[in-house]
PALUM-887364 format. One record per residue (C-alpha): residue number from 1; residue in three letters; x negated, y, z. Coordinates in nm, 4 decimals. Example, Ala and Ser with C-alpha at 12.3 -4.5 7.8 and 13.67 -1.06 7.14 Angstrom:
<recs>
<1,Ala,<-1.2300,-0.4500,0.7800>>
<2,Ser,<-1.3670,-0.1060,0.7140>>
</recs>
This chain:
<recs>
<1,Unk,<0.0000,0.0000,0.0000>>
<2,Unk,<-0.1782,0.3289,-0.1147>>
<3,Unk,<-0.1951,0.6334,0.1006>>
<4,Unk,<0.0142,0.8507,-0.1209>>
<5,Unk,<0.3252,0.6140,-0.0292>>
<6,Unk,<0.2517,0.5889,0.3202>>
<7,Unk,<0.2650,0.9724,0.3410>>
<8,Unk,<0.5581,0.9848,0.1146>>
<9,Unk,<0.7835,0.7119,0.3318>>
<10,Unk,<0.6855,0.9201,0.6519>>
<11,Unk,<0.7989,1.2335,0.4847>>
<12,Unk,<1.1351,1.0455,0.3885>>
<13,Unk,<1.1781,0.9120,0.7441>>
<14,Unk,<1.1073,1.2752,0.8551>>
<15,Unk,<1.4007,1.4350,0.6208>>
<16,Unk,<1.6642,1.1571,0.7774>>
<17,Unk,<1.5275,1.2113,1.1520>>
<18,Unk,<1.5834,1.6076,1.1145>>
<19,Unk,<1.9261,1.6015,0.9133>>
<20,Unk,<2.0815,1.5533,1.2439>>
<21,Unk,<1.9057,1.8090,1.4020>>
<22,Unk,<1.9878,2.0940,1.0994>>
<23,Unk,<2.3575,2.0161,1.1750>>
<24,Unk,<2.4106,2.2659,1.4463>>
<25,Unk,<2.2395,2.5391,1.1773>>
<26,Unk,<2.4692,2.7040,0.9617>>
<27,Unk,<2.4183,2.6030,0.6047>>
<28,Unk,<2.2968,2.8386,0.3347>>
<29,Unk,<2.5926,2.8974,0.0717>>
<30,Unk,<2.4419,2.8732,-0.2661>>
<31,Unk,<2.5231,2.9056,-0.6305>>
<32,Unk,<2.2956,2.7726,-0.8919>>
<33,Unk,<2.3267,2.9197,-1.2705>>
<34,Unk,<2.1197,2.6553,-1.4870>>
<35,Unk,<2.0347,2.6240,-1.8621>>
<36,Unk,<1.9793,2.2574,-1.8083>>
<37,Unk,<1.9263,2.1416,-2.1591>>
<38,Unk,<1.6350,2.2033,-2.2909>>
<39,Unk,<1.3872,2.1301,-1.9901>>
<40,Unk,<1.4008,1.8972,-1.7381>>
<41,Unk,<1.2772,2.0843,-1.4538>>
<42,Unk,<1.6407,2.2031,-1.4128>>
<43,Unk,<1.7199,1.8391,-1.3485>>
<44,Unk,<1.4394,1.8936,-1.0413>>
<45,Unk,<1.6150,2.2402,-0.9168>>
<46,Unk,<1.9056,2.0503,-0.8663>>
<47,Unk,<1.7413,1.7600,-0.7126>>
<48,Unk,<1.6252,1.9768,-0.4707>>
<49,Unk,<1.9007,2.1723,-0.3781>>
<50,Unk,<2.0861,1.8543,-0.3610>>
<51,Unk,<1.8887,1.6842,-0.1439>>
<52,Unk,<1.8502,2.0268,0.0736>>
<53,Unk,<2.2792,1.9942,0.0499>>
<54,Unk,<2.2168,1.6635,0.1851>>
<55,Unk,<2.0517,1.7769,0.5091>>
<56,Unk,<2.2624,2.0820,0.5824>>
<57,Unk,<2.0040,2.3257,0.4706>>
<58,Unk,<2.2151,2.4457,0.1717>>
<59,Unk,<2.5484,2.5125,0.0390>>
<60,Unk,<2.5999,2.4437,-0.3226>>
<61,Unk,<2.9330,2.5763,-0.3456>>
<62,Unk,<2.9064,2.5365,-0.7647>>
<63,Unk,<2.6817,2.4678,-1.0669>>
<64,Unk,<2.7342,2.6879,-1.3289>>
<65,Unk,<2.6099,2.5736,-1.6690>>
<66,Unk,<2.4637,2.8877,-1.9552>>
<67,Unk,<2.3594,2.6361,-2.2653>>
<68,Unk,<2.6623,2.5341,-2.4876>>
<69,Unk,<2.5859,2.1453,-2.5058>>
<70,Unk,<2.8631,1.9616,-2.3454>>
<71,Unk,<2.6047,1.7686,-2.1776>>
<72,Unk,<2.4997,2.0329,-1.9926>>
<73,Unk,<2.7731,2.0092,-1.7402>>
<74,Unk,<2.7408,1.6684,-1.7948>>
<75,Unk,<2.3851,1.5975,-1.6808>>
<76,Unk,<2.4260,1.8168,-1.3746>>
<77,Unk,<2.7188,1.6185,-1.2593>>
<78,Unk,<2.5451,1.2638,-1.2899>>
<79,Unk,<2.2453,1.4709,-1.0755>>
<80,Unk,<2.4752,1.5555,-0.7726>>
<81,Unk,<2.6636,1.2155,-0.8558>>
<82,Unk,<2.3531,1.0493,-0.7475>>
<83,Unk,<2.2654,1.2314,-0.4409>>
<84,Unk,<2.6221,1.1550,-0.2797>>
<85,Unk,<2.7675,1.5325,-0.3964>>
<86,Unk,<3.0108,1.5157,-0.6780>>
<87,Unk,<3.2981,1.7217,-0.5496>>
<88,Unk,<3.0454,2.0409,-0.6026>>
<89,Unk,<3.2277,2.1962,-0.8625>>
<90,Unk,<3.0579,2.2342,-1.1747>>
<91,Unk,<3.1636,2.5370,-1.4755>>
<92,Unk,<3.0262,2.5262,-1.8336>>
<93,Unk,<3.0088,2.8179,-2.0412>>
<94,Unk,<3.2422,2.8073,-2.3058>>
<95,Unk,<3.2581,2.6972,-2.6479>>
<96,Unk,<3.1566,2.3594,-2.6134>>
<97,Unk,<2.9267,2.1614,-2.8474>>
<98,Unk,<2.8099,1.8522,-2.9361>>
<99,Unk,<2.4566,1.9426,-2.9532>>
<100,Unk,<2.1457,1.7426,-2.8201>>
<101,Unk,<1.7777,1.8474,-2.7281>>
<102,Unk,<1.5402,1.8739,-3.0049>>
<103,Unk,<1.2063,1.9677,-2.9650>>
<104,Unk,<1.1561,2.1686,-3.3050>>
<105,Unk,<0.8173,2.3424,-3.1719>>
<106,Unk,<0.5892,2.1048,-3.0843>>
<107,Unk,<0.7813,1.7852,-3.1646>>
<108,Unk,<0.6437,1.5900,-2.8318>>
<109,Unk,<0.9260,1.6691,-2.5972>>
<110,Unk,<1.2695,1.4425,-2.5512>>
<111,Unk,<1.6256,1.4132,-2.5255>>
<112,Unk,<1.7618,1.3740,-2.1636>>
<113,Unk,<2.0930,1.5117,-2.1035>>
<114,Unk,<2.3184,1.3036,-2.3384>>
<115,Unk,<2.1228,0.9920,-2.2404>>
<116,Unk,<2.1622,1.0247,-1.8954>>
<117,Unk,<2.5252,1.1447,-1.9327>>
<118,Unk,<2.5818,0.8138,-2.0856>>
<119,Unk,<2.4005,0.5785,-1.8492>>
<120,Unk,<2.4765,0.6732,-1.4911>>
<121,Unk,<2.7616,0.7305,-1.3145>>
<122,Unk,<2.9335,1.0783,-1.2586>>
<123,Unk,<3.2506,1.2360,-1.1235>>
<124,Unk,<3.3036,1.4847,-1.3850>>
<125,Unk,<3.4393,1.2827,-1.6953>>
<126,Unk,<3.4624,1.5684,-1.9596>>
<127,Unk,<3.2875,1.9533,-1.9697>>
<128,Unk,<3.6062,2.1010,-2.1101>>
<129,Unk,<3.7955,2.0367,-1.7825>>
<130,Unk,<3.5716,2.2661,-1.6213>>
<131,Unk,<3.6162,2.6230,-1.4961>>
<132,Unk,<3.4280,2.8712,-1.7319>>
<133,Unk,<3.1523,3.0160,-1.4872>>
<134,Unk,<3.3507,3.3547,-1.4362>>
<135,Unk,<3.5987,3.1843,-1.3051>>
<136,Unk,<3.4031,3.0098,-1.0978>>
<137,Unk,<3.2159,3.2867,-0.9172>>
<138,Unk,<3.5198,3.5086,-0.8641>>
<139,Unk,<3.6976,3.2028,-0.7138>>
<140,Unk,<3.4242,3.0652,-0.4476>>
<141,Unk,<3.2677,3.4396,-0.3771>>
<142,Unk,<3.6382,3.5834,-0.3091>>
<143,Unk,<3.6370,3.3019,-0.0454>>
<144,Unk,<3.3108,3.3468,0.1082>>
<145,Unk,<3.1972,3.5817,0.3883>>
<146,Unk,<3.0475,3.8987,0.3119>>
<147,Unk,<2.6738,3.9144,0.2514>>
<148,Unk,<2.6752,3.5429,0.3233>>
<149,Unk,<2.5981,3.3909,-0.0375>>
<150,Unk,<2.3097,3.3637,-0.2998>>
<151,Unk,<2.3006,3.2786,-0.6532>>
<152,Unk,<1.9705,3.0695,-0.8092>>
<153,Unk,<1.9656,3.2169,-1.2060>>
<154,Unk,<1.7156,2.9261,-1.3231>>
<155,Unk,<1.8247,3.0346,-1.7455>>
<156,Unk,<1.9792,3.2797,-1.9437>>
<157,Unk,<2.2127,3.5324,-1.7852>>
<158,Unk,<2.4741,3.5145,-1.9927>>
<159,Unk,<2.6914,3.4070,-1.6912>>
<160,Unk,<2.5868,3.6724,-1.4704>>
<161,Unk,<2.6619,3.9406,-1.7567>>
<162,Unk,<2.9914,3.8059,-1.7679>>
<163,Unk,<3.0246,3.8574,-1.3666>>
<164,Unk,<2.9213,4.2082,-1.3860>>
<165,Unk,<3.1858,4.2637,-1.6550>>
<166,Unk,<3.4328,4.1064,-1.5170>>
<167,Unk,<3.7905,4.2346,-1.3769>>
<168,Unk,<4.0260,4.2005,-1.1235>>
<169,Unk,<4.2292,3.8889,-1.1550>>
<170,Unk,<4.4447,3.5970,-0.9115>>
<171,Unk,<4.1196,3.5292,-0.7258>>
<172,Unk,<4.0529,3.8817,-0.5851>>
<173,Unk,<4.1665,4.2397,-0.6772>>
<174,Unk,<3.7154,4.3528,-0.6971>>
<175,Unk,<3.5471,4.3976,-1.0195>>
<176,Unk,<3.2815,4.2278,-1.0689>>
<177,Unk,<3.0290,4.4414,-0.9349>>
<178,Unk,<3.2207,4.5662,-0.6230>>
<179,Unk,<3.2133,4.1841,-0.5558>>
<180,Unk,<2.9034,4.1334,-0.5955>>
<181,Unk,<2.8276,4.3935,-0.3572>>
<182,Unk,<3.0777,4.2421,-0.0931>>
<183,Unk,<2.9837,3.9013,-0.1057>>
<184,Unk,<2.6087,3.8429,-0.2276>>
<185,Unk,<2.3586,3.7905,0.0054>>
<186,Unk,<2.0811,3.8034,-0.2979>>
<187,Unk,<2.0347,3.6859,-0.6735>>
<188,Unk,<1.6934,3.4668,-0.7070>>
<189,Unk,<1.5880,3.4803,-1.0967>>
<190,Unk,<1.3550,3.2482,-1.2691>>
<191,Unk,<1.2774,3.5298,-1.5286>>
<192,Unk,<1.0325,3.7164,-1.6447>>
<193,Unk,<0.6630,3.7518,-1.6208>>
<194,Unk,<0.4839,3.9916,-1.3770>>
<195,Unk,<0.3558,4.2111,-1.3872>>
<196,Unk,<0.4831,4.2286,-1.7380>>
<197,Unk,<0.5133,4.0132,-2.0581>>
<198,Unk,<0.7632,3.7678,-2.2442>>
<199,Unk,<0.9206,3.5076,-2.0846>>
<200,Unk,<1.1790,3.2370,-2.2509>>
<201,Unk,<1.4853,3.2939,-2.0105>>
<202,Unk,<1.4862,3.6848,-2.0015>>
<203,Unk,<1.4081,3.7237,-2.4340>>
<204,Unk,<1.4807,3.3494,-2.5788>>
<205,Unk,<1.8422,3.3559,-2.6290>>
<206,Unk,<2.0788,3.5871,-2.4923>>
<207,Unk,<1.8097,3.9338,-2.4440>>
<208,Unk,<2.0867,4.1971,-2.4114>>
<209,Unk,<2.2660,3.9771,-2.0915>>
<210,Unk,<1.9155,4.0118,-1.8715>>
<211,Unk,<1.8516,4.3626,-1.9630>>
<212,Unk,<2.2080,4.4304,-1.8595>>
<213,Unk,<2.2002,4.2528,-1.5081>>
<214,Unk,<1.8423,4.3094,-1.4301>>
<215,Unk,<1.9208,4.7154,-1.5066>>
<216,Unk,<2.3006,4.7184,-1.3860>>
<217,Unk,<2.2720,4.4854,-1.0656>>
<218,Unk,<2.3943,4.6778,-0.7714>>
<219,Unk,<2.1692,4.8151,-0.5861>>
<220,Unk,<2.2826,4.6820,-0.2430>>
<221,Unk,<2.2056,4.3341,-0.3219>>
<222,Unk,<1.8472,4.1851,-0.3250>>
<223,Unk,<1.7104,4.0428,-0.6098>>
<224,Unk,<1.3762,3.8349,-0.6387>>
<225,Unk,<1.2124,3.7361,-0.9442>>
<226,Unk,<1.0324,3.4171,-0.9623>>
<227,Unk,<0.8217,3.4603,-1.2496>>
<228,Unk,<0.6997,3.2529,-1.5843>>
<229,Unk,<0.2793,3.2628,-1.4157>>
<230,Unk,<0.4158,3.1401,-1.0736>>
<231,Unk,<0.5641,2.8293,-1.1787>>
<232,Unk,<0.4077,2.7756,-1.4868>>
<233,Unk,<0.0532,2.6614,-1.2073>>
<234,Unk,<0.2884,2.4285,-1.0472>>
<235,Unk,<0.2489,2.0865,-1.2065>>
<236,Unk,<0.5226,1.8595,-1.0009>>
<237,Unk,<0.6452,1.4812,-1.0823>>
<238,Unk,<0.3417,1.3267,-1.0473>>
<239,Unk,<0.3200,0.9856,-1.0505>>
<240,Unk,<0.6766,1.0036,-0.9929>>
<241,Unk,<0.7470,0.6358,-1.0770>>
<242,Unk,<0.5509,0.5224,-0.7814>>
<243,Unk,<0.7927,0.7029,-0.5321>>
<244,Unk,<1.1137,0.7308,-0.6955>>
<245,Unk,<1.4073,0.4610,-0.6932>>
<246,Unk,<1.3869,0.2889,-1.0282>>
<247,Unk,<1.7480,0.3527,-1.1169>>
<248,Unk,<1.7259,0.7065,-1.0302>>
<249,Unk,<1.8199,0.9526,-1.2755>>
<250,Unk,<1.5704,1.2064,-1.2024>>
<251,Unk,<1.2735,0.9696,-1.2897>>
<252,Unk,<1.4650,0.8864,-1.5914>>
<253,Unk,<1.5041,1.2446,-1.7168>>
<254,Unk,<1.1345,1.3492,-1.6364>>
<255,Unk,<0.9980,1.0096,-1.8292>>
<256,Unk,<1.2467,1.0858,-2.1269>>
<257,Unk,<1.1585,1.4596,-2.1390>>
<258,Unk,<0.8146,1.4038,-2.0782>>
<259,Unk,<0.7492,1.1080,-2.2806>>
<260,Unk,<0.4276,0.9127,-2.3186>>
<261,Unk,<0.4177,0.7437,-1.9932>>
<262,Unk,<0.3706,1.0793,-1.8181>>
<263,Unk,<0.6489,1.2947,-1.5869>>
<264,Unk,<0.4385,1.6160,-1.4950>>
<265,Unk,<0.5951,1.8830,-1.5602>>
<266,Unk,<0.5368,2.2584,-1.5127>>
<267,Unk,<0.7722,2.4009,-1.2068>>
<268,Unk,<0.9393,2.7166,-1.3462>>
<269,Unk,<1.3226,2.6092,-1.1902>>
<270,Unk,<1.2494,2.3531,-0.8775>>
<271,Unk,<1.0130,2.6942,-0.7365>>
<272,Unk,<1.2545,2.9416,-0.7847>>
<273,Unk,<1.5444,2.7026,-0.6163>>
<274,Unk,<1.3136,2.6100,-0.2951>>
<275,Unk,<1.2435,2.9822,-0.2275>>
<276,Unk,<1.6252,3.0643,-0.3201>>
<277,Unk,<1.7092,2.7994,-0.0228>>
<278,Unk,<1.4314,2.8145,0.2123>>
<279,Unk,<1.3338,3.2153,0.1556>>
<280,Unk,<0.9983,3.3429,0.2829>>
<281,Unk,<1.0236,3.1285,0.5887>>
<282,Unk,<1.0494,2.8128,0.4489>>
<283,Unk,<1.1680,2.5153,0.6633>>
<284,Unk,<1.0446,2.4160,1.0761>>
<285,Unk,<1.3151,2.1163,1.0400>>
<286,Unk,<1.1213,2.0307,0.7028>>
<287,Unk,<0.7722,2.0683,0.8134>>
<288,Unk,<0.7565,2.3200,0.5517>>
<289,Unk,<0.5890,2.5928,0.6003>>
<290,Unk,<0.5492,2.9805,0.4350>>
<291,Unk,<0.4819,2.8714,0.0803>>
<292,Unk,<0.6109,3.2067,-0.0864>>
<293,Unk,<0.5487,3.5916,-0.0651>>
<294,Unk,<0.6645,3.9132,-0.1819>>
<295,Unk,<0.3849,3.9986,-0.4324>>
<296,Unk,<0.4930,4.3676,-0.4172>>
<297,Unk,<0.6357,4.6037,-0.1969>>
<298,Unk,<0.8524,4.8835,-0.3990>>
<299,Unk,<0.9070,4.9114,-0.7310>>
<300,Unk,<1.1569,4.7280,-1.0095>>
<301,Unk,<1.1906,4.5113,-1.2817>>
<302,Unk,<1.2583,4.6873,-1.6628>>
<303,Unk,<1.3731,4.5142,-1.9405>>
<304,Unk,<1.3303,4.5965,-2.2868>>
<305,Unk,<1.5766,4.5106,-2.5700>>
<306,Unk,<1.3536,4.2444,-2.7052>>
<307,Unk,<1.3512,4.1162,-2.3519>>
<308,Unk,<1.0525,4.1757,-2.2451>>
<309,Unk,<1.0057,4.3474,-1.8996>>
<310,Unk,<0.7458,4.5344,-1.7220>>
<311,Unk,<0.6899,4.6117,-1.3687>>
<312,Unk,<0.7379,4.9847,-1.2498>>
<313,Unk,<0.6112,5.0821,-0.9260>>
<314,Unk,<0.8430,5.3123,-0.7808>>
<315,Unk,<0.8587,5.4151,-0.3854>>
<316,Unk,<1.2501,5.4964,-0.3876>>
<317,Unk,<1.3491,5.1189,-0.5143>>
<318,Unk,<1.2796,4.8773,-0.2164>>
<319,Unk,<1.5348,4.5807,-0.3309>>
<320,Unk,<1.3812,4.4116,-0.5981>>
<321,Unk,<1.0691,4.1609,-0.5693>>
<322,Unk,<0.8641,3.9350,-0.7598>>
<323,Unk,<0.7242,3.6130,-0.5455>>
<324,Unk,<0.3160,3.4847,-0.5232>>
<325,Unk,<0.1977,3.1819,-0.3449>>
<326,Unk,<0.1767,3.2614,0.0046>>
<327,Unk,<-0.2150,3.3366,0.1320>>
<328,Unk,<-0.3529,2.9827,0.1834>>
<329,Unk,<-0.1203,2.7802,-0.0133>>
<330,Unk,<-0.2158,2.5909,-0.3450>>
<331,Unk,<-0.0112,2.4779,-0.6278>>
<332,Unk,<-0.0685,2.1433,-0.5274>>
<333,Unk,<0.0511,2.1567,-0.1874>>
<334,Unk,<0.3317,2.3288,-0.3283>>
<335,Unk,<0.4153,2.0342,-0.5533>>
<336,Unk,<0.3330,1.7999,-0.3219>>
<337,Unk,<0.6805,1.9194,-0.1629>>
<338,Unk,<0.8900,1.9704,-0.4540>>
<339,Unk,<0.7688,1.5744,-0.5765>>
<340,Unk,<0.9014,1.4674,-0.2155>>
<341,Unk,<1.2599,1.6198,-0.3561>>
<342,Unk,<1.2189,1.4628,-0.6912>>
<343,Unk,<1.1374,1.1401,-0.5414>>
<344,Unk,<1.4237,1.1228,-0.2576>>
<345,Unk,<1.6438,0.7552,-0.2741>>
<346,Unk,<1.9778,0.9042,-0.1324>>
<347,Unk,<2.0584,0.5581,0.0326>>
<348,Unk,<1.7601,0.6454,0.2755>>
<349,Unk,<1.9857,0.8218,0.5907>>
<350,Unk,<1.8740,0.6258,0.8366>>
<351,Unk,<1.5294,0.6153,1.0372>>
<352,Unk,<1.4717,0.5837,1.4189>>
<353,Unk,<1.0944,0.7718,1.4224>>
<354,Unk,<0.8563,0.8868,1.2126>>
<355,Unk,<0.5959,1.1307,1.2013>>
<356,Unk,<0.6215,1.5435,1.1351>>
<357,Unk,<0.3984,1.5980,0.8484>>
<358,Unk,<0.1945,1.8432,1.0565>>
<359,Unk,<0.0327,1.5113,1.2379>>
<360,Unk,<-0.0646,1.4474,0.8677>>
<361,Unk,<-0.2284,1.7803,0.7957>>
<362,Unk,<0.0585,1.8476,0.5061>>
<363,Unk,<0.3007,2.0431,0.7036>>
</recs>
């Protein structure tokens, strides 16, 4: 038995130990906005905030889907399927297509979502029964406390846009941004690159949505970018068959995505989702530690029309930030967690004692 899986089981044993401990801790409401699709590292946000779910860290009160692909909605649904959470309410942006992944750059990267659509189970049977993703947001934020909730953008903003525009309707008499302001705690964004540049979710596909919710956001509400340069030095899914159930869907996505026997994978999405859970902080019932911080202290984020955005320092804008590896933590260490998520067997909810990972030196 190798080392690695010794200090993997512990860790497992150490997430079932504590999830009866994080019950008496209020839960952190969360909605995630996902172009899963065309990478697979949205299949290890949710993973993560699934497992998280799991423990009574997090909230997912819905997964909103911004790629057109029917199997969007699909995919996402056999991913909280698996970790024991299909009654979170999925929406998928309307119209609906057939379409499936192609990799028309580099011709090396797979197809993922239709395949495991078809081959695992899911509670959600069909994408057009959904909710479109306005209706989604104005139903669960006119329900939740004020200031209490934050949304994980890990793809285009399309969905956002359509917040912001939105109007009164049965839900709640707000406009969009009026609830915004009422209900959201903070908007995470895995956008951008800082301090400047082009980066595929602000400029690939839908440019004139980011520049209108990165410029129009209200100004009450937080928002922290996670950008391209901070996951892109994250390599997670390591050696992920050697930890992972072998009917687990999340293997099974990375090795089809992936492809030649390999699952690594750069860690745009699963970064920006762990911050948008565990903040600055990170997690004491985890063993997790400070892995993120602000990497500026005033300032905001400007978007061109192309999409591209620049940094502008600016002492009388204090609400917007763009995240750095806290001092003393490596993009290993940081994957090292996120592969723990990736990895998780959902069945595992039972363990008398095991270790903290601080005894191991990985805390």
């Amino acid at each position: 038995m190798s080392l690695g899986w010794v200090v993997f089981a512990l860790w497992t044993a150490f997430l079932s130990v504590r999830a009866g401990s994080t019950s008496s801790y209020r839960r952190k409401p969360i909605i995630i906005d996902t172009d899963i699709f065309s990478d697979v590292d949205d299949v290890g946000s949710l993973a993560v905030a699934n497992v998280l779910h799991s423990y009574g860290l997090a909230d997912v009160r819905g997964v909103a889907i911004n790629t057109h692909s029917k199997y969007g909605a699909l995919a996402a649904s056999v991913i909280n399927t698996y970790f024991g959470n299909g009654d979170i309410p999925i929406a998928a942006i309307r119209s609906l297509t057939n379409e499936t992944f192609l990799d028309t750059r580099d011709f090396v990267l797979g197809e993922y979502a239709s395949k495991i659509a078809h081959n695992w189970p899911r509670s959600l049977n069909d994408s057009s029964t959904t909710p479109t993703p306005v209706e989604l947001y104005r139903s669960v934020l006119s329900s939740v406390e004020n200031q209490s909730i934050t949304i994980i953008s890990i793809g285009f903003l399309t969905n956002l846009a359509a917040l912001l525009n939105s109007v009164p309707d049965d839900a709640t008499s707000l406009s969009g941004p009026d609830l915004i302001s009422a209900k959201v705690k903070e908007l995470v964004i895995m956008g951008g690159r800082y301090p400047s540049g082009w980066e595929f979710n602000f400029a690939g596909a839908d440019p004139a949505s980011t520049r209108q919710v990165v410029s129009s956001w209200p100004r009450d509400v937080p928002i922290t970018f996670s950008g391209y340069e901070l996951g892109n030095s994250i390599l997670s899914g390591e050696n992920l068959a050697n930890y992972a159930p072998p009917d687990s869907p999340v293997l099974a996505a990375y090795q089809w995505y992936v492809g030649r026997c390999n699952t690594v994978r750069e860690s745009w999405d699963p970064v920006t989702t762990l911050y948008g859970i565990l903040g600055l902080e990170g997690s004491r019932d985890l063993g997790i530690g400070k892995l993120f911080a602000y990497a500026n202290e005033i300032g905001y984020n400007k978007v061109s029309a192309d999409g591209t955005n620049t940094w502008v320092n600016d002492s009388s804008v204090s609400n917007q930030h763009w995240l750095r590896l806290a001092d003393g933590v490596t993009n290993t260490s940081v994957a090292w967690h996120l592969n723990q998520f990736f990895a998780h067997d959902p069945s595992d909810k039972n363990c008398s004692t095991c270790k903290p990972l601080d005894i191991l030196g990985l805390g």
